[in-house]
Phi, psi and omega in degrees: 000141196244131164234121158257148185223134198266169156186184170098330171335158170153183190277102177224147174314155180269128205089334188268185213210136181200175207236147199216125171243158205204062197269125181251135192325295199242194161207138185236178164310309199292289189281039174308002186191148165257143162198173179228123216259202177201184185178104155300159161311083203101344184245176171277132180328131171221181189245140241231290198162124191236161164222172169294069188344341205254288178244045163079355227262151203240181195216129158235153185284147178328292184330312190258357203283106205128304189267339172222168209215124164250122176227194209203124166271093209293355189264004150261352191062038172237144179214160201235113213248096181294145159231122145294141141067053197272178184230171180283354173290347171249075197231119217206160155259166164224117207261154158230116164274150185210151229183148153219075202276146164275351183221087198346285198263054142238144204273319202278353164245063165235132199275330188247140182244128172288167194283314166115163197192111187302122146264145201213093159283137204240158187270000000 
């Protein structure tokens, strides 16, 4: 069983920046990608930005692509989602998912979930 656990969340001003972390117990066959979804007040989870556990190789979503940046501590097992230049559009709870999904940002093929960790950008 893979436990994920999120932090860093928290209140920041538009333009500004803030680090979002994702430490997972273990990593497995199973967890072939990491990734970090977000999910608004009404809307559907979507996917954020993902990498590979294994070589690295990262994904992004259109919205944020330029502005955040995912990257990966392999010897802790952890990933880290930088955020830039943020906007209140990206105001969010934001999730870390782990996975050996075929298609990165669908959500539904990922078996493990973080608890989630608010962001609240303000204008």
């Amino acid at each position: 069983q893979v436990q994920l656990v999120e932090s860093g969340g928290g209140s920041v001003q538009a333009g500004g920046s803030l680090t979002l972390s994702c430490a997972a117990s273990t990593l497995t066959y199973s967890t072939a990608y990491m990734t970090w979804f977000r999910q608004a007040p009404g809307k559907e989870r979507e996917g954020v930005a993902a990498i590979g556990t294994v070589d690295g190789t990262t994904y992004y979503a259109a919205p944020v692509k330029g502005r955040f940046t995912i990257s990966r501590n392999v010897a802790e097992n952890t990933v880290y989602l930088q955020m830039n230049s943020v906007k209140p559009e990206d105001t969010a709870m934001y999730y870390c998912a782990a996975g050996r999904p075929i298609r990165v940002f669908q959500a539904s093929q990922y078996n493990y979930w973080g608890q989630g960790t608010q962001v609240t950008v303000s204008s």
